[in-house]
C-alpha positions in Angstrom: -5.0 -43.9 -4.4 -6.2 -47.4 -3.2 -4.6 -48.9 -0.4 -2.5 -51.8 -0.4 -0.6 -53.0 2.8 0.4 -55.6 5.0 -0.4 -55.8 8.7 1.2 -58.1 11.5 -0.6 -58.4 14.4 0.7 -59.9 17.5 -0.3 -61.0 21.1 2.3 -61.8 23.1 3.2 -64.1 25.6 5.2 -66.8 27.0 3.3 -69.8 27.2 1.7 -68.7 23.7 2.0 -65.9 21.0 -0.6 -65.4 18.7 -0.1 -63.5 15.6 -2.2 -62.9 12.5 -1.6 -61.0 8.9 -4.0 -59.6 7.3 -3.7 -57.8 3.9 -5.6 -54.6 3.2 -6.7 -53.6 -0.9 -9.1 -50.9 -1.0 -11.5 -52.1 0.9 -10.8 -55.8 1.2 -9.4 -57.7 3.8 -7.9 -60.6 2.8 -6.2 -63.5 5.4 -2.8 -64.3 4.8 -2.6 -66.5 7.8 -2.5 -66.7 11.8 -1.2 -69.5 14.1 0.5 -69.6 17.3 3.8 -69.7 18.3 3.9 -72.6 20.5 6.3 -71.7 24.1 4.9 -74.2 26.8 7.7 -76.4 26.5 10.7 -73.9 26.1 12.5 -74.6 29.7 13.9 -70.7 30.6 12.6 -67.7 29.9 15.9 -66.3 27.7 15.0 -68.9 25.2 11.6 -68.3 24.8 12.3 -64.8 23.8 15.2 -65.6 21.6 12.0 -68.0 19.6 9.8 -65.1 19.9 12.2 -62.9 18.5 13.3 -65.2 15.5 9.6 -66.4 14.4 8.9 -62.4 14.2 11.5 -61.9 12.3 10.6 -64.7 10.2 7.2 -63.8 9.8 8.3 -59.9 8.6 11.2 -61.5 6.4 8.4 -64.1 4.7 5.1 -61.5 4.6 6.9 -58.0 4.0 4.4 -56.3 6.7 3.9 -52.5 5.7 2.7 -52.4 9.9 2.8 -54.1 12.9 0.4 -54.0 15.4 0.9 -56.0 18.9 -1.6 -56.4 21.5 -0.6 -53.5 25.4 0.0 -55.6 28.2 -3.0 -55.6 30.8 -2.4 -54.3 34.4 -2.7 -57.7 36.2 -2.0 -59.1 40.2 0.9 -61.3 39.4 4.0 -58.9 38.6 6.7 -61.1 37.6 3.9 -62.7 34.7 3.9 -58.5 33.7 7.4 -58.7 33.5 7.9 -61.5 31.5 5.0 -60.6 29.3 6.6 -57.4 28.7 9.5 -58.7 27.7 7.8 -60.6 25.6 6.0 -57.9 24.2 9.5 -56.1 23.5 11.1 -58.5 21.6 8.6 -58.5 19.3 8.8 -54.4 19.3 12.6 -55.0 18.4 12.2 -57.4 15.5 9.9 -54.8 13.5 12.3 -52.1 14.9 15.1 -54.3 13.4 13.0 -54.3 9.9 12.8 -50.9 10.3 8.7 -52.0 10.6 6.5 -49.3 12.3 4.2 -50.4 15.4 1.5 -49.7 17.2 0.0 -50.6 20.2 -3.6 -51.6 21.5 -5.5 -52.2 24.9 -7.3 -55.2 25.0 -10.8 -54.0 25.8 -10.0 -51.8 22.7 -9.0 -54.4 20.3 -12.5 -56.2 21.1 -14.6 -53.5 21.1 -13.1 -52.7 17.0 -13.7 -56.4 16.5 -17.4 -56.8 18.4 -18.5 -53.9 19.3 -18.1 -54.7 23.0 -14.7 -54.1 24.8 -15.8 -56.9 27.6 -16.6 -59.7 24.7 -14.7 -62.6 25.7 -12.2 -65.0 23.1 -14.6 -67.1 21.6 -16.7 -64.1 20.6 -13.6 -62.2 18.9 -12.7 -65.3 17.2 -16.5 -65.7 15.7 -16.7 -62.6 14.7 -13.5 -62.5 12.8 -14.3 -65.6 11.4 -17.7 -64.2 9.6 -15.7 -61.0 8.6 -12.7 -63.0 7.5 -14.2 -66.5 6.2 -12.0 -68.7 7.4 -13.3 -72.6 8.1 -12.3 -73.4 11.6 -12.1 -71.4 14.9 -8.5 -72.9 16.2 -8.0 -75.2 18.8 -5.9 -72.3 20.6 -7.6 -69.0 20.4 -4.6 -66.8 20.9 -4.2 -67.0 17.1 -7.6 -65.0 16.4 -6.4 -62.7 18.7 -3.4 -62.4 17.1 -5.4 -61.5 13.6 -7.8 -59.0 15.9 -4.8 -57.1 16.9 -4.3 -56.7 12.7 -7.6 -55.9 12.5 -8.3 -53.9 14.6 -5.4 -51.6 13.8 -7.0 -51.5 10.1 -10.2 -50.4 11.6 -8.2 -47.7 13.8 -6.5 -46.5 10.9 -2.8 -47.3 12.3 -4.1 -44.6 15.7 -2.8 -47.2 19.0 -1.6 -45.7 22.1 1.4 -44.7 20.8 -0.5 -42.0 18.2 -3.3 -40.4 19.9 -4.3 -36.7 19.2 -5.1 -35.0 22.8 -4.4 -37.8 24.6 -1.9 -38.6 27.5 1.6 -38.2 25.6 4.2 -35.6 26.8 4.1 -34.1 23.5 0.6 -33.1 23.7 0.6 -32.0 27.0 3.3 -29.4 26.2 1.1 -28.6 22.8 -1.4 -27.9 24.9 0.0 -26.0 27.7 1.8 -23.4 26.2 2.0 -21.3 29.3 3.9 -24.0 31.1 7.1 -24.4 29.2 9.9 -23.5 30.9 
């Protein structure tokens, strides 16, 4: 059976979100479009996530996304920027959950290492290199947009296997799998 689906990728965040979809026959990828969601000038921070929540939401109502795929928030110095980013992050969560959308999550460094080879490439890298393997004209002005798409690609490449599906890795459930001896 030949694939056929629809990804949503998103990075997240509160100045700007990037997001990209990316459609997936066979072996073709195929661009359906990526931008950025524009927050800058959005006064308070409860407003900015109602935007982020109803642009998502938009997006899955206009492109029928079989997946989404948004972009882990990185452990940084600055803890109230985490927590808004994280809520950031979670509203997008909820408008796939509302869609009844599956998602997946993906570090940085491993979103540009399925894009580049190289999970220390910077943006501008990422973007070229989705712009060969995706042929679009122009690298945009604001490059949270082809990060946006690498989140969708790269979640092709990983075969739909984020942090939140590992085999063996750090989840509870595989921890109890496999330490059988442990249970209680």
């Amino acid at each position: 059976m030949v694939e056929d689906k629809i990804i949503l990728g998103i990075d997240p965040g509160t100045t700007a979100m990037g997001y990209g979809i990316i459609h997936i026959q066979g072996k073709k990828l195929t661009l359906l479009t990526f931008g950025v969601i524009h927050l800058s000038k959005v006064p308070n921070h409860p407003d900015k996530l109602k935007i982020i929540f109803d642009r998502v939401d938009a997006m899955i109502q206009e492109y029928c996304p079989d997946e989404m795929a948004i972009e882990a928030p990185f452990f940084g110095k600055n803890v109230q920027s985490m927590l808004k980013l994280g809520r950031a992050q979670g509203v997008a969560i909820a408008a796939a959950l509302k869609n009844n959308i599956p998602f997946e999550e993906y570090s940085p460094r491993r979103i540009k290492q399925a894009i580049t080879g190289n999970g220390a490439s910077s943006k501008e890298q990422v973007a070229i290199m989705l712009q060969t393997m995706l042929k679009f004209e122009e690298i945009p002005k604001y490059l949270d947009a082809t990060d946006g798409l690498g989140v969708a690609v790269c979640h092709h490449f990983s075969k739909g296997i984020g942090e939140h599906n590992k085999t063996g890795g750090n989840s509870w459930s595989s921890f109890v799998k496999n330490n059988p001896a442990r249970k209680v």
